[in-house]
C-alpha positions, 0 to 999 in steps of 0.5 A: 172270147167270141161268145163274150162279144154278144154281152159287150153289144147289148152293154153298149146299146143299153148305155147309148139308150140311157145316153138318149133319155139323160138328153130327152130329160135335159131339154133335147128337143129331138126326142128319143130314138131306137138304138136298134134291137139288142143282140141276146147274150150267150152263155159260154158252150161246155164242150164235151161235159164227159171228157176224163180230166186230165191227171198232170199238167200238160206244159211244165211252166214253173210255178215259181220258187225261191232258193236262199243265195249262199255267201251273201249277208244283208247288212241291217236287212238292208237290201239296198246294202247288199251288192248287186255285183256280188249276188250275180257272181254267187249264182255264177259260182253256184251253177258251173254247168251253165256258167263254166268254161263249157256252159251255154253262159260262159261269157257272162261269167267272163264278162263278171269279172270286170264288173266294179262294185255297183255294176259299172264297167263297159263289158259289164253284162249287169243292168241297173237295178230297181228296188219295190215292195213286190211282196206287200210286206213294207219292204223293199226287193231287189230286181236285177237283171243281166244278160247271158252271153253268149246268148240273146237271153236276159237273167231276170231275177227278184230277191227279198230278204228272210230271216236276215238271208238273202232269198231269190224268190223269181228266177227266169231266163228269156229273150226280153224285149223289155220288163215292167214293175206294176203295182206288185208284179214284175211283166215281162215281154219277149218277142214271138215268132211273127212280127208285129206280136209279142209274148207278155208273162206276169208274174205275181206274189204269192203268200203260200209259195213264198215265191214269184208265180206266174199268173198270166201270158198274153199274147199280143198284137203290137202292129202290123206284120208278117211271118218272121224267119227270125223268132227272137231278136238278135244278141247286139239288138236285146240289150238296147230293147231292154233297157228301153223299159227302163225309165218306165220301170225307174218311174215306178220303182223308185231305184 
C-alpha cells in the first residue's frame, strides 16, 4: 500500500494545477501558481523474484459450498414459502455433534423448541430474516441468522432454491458485531483483538462454485483504542450488536 501513495500526491497535484488554469481561463485575475514539484510515482518492488511458490495454501479459509438442506420442500419455489423456523431445526437435526446434549450449541437447540412458526417467541435464538437476489438470477434468497448458545457466535447462513430444492449456499459461524446485504454480497463484521479495530469478510457469488465465496477481508480501524483483554464481544452484548445492522440490511433487502 505505501508505494501506492506517491501516485495518489502526484493525481492531486495535477488536478489542483487544472484546478488553477480552469480559474485562469474563467477571469481569475491572480494568475496561475506553482502547486510544487510532483513526487515520481514508484512501481511496486518484486521481492525475492527467485522464491519456489508455494504448492497449497497456507490458511484453510473456506472457499465456500453449498449442501441441499434434507426435509425441507418450497412450495411453488417459493422461498418466502418455506419456514424459517423449520430449516434451522433441520440443520440441528442434521449435525448432532454440535448441537446434541454435548455439542458446543446444545443451547441453541433447546432454545428451537420454543420458537412459533416464523421465529417468534422470547427465547427464540432465530433473527429476522431477509429475502435478495444474491446470485443475480431474478430470484429471491434467503438470509437467515441465529445465535449459538451457549457461545458469543452467531449462525449466518443464505439459501437459494435448485431444482425445487432448498440449497444453503453460505455457511458460517462468528462472532458478529453486525452483517450487511450490498448489492450481491453478504459483509460481515466481527470484533479483533484490539479495540477500536474490526475484521470485515464479504462474501460474494460465485457462478462456477454455486456457492457464496469469500472474496475479501479487511481489517479496519473504527476509532480509537488500545490493546483489549477481551477479543470478542461478551454472549449477552452479540445479540444487541447484530441486530443494530438490522434496519440497514431491512432498507436494503427488502424483507
Amino acid at each position: 500500500m505505501p508505494t501506492r501513495r506517491p501516485v495518489r500526491v502526484a493525481l492531486t497535484a495535477a488536478a489542483v494545477a487544472l484546478l488553477a488554469v480552469a480559474a485562469a481561463g474563467c477571469g481569475d485575475s491572480g494568475g496561475l501558481q506553482a502547486a510544487g514539484a510532483a513526487p515520481t510515482a514508484v512501481s511496486p518492488a518484486r521481492l525475492w523474484p527467485d522464491l519456489r511458490p508455494a504448492s497449497s495454501p497456507a490458511w484453510p479459509y473456506d472457499e465456500g459450498s453449498s449442501e441441499t438442506v434434507e426435509g425441507i420442500t418450497v412450495p411453488g419455489d417459493d422461498i418466502r414459502r418455506v419456514d424459517p423456523v423449520a430449516v434451522v431445526r433441520a440443520e440441528i437435526a442434521a449435525d448432532p455433534a454440535d448441537y446434541g446434549a454435548k455439542g458446543a450449541y446444545h443451547a441453541t437447540a433447546e432454545r428451537m423448541q420454543g420458537c412459533t412458526a416464523g421465529g417468534g417467541g422470547a427465547r427464540c435464538p432465530l433473527l429476522k430474516p431477509y429475502y435478495r437476489d444474491l446470485t443475480g438470477d431474478g430470484r429471491e434468497e434467503l438470509t437467515l441468522g441465529f445465535r449459538l448458545y451457549p457461545t458469543n457466535q452467531t449462525a449466518l447462513r443464505v439459501y437459494t432454491v435448485e431444482k425445487h430444492r432448498l440449497v444453503q449456499v453460505l455457511d458460517d459461524n462468528d462472532a458478529i458485531i453486525g452483517v450487511e446485504l450490498a448489492g450481491r454480497t453478504v459483509i460481515v463484521r466481527s470484533p479483533a483483538g484490539i479495540t477500536g479495530y474490526e475484521y470485515r469478510t464479504t462474501w460474494a457469488w460465485d457462478p462456477q462454485q454455486k456457492a457464496m465465496v469469500f472474496s475479501r477481508d479487511e481489517f479496519l480501524r473504527t476509532g480509537k483504542g488500545r490493546h483489549s483483554r477481551t477479543p470478542s464481544p461478551s454472549a449477552s452484548a452479540s445479540p444487541s450488536a447484530s441486530r443494530s445492522a438490522s434496519p440497514s440490511a431491512s432498507a436494503s433487502a427488502g424483507a
